[in-house]
C-alpha positions in Angstrom: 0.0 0.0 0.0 2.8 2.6 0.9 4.3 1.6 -2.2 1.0 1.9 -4.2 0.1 5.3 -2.3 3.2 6.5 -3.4 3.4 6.2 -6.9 -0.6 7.0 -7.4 -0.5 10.4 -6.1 -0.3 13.3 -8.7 3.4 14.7 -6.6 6.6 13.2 -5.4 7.7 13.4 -2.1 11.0 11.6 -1.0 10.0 7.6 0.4 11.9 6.5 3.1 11.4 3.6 4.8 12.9 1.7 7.6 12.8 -2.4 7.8 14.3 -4.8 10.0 15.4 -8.3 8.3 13.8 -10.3 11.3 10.1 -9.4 10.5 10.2 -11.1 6.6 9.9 -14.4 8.4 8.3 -13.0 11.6 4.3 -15.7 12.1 2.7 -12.2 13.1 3.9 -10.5 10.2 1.8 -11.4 7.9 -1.4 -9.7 5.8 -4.1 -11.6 4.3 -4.5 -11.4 0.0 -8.4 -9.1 1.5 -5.6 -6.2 2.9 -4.4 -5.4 -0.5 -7.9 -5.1 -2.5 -11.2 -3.0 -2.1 -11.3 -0.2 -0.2 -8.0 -1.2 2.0 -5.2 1.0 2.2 -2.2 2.1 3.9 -3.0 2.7 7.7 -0.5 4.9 9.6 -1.5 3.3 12.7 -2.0 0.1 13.3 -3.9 -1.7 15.9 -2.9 -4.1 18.8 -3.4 -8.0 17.6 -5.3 -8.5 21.1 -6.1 -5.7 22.2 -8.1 -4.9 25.9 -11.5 -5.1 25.6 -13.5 -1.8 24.3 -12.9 1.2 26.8 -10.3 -0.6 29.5 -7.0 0.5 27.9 -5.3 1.9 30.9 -1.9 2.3 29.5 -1.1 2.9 25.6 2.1 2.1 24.6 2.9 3.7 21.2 5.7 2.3 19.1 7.5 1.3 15.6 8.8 -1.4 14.0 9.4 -4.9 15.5 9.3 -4.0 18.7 5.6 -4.0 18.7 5.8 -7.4 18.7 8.1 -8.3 21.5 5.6 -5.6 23.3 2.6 -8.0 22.4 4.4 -11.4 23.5 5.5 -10.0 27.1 2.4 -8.2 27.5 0.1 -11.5 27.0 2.3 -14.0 29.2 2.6 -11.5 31.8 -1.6 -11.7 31.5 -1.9 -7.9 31.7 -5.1 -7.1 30.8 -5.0 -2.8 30.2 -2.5 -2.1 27.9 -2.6 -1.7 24.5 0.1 -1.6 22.1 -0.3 0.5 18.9 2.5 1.4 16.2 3.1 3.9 14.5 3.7 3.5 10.9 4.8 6.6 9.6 6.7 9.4 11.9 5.9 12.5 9.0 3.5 13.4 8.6 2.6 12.1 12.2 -0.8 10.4 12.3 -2.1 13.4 14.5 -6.1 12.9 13.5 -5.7 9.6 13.9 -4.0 9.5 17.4 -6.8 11.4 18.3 -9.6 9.7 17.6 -8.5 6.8 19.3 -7.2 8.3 22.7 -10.8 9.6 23.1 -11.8 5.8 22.5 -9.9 5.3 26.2 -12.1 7.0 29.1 -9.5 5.0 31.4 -6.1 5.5 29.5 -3.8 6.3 32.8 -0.4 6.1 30.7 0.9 6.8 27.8 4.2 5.7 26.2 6.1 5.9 23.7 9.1 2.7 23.1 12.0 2.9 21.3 15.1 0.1 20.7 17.3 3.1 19.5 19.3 5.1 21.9 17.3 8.6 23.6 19.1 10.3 21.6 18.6 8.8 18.0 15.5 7.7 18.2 12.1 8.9 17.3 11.4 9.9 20.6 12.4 14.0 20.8 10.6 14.5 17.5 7.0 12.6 18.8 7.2 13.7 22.2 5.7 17.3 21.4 3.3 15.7 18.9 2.1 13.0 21.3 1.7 16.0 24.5 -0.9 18.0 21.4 -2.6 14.5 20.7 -3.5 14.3 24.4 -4.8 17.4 24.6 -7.2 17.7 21.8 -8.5 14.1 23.0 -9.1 15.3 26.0 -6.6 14.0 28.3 -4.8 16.6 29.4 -3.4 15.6 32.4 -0.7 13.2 30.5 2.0 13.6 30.0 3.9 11.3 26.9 6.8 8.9 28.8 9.6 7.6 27.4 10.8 3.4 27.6 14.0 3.2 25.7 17.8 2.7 26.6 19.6 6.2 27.8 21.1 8.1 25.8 24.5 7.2 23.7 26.9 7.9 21.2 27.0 4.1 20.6 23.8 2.3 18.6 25.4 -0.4 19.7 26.0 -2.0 23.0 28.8 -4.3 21.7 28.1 -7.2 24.2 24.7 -9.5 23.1 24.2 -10.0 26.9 24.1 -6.4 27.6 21.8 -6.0 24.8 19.4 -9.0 25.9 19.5 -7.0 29.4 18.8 -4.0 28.0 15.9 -5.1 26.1 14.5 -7.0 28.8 14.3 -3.7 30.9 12.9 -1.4 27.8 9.9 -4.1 27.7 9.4 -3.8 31.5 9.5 -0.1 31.2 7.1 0.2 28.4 4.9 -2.3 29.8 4.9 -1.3 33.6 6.1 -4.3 35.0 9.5 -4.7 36.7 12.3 -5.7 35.3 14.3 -8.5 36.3 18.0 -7.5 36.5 20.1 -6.0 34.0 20.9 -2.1 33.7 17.4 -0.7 33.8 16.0 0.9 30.5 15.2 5.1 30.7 11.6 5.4 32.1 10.9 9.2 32.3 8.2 11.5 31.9 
């Protein structure tokens, strides 16, 4: 569909886009032959594979890429009930309208938070933080503040040590999720 929406459209914008390896193969990865015909298109959100029932989200944790799915895995063993993972599909034009109108679907949406895999600092996360905090507000929930789950701030992308890394992650899925991490340098949790 991005693909499609891109060359259909009567001007030409730059198309970048971001893909890890890992989701070609990924069993959640996958779209049906109904999401490319009829009326379906490219959606720059898209929704949680299990999702809390209608009205209960009571954390919303916004993300990209395959993170989204280690989100989903941890947040269904752990059993936890209230939150609801969403990713973002494209950062710009940020999805504003469509943020929106699905925040003022969650009457008892306590948290939101946006997860990153990247560094602070090269991440997503200082460009959607301001757009997230607007979102909020014309939804109506504005005493929420946007938080942040990711690893602190580095001038490596790398940790250089897969154990380190497996820590890391661990605690960046606790963070995001709200659930306590167990051992390993804890992930950047800040409002």
């Amino acid at each position: 569909h991005l693909l499609r929406r891109q060359m259909r459209r009567d001007f030409r914008k730059p198309l970048v886009l971001m893909t890890p390896k890992s989701l070609l193969r990924h069993k959640h990865a996958v779209s049906a032959i109904g999401d490319f015909t009829g009326d379906s298109h490219f959606r720059r959100l898209l929704s949680d594979l299990n999702p809390p029932a209608a009205r209960e989200t009571r954390r919303l944790v916004l993300c990209s890429g395959k993170l989204a799915y280690e989100l989903m895995e941890a947040r269904d063993k752990a059993g936890d009930l209230g939150v609801e993972i969403v990713r973002v599909e494209q950062l710009y034009p940020f999805p504003s309208s469509a943020l929106v109108k699905r925040l003022k679907t969650m009457p008892a949406l306590q948290d939101v938070v946006w997860a990153q895999e990247e560094a602070q600092n090269n991440g997503a996360w200082f460009f959607v933080e301001p757009l997230i905090e607007a979102c909020l507000q014309q939804a109506g929930h504005s005493g929420l503040r946007a938080q942040y789950a990711g690893r602190p701030s580095s001038a490596s992308p790398a940790t250089g040590l897969a154990k380190r890394h497996v820590d890391e992650q661990a605690a960046l899925i606790a963070a995001a999720l709200g659930h306590n991490a167990e051992g390993g340098q804890p992930a950047v949790a800040a409002e």
